[in-house]
C-alpha positions as CSV (number, residue, x, y, z in Angstrom):
1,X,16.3,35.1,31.8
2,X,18.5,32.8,29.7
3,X,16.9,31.2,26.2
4,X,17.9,27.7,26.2
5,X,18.8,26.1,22.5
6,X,18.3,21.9,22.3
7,X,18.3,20.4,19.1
8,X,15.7,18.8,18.1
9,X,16.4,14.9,16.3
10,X,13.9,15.2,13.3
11,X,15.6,11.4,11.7
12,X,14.7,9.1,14.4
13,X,16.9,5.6,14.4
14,X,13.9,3.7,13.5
15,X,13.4,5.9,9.9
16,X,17.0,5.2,9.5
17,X,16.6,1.6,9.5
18,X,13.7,1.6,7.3
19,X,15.7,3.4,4.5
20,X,18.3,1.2,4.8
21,X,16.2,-1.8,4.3
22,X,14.3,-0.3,1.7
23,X,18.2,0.3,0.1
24,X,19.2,-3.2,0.7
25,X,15.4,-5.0,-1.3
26,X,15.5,-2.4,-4.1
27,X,17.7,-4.7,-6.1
28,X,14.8,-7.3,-6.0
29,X,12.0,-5.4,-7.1
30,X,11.2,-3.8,-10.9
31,X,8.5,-1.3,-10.0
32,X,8.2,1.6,-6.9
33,X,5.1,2.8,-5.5
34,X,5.3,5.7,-3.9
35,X,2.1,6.7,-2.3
36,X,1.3,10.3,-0.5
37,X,-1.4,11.7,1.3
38,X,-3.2,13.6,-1.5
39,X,-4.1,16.6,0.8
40,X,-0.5,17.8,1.2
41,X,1.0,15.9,-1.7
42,X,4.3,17.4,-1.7
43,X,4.6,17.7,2.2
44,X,3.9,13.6,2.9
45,X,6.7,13.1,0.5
46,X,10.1,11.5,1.6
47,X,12.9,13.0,-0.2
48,X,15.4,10.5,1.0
49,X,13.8,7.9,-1.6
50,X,14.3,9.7,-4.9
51,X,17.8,9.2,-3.9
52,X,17.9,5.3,-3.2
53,X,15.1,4.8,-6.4
């Protein structure tokens, strides 16, 4: 029996967008709120914004 491999797209298109419009209003705004789910703090967290903040 043959294993199949598929990759698996864990970055929708839609969570692209929102980065990139979060990028593009940055520049109008002096404070970030970043909130996470307090039960898995460092899990609910989105690395991709400590590098646009």
């Amino acid at each position: 029996m043959s294993e199949k491999n598929s990759n698996i797209n864990w970055f929708p298109g839609h969570m692209r967008k929102a980065l990139n419009e979060v990028s593009d209003k940055l520049k109008y705004v002096d404070i970030v709120f970043e909130t996470v789910d307090a039960r898995i703090p460092i899990s609910s967290r989105n690395p991709e914004l400590d590098s646009l903040v």
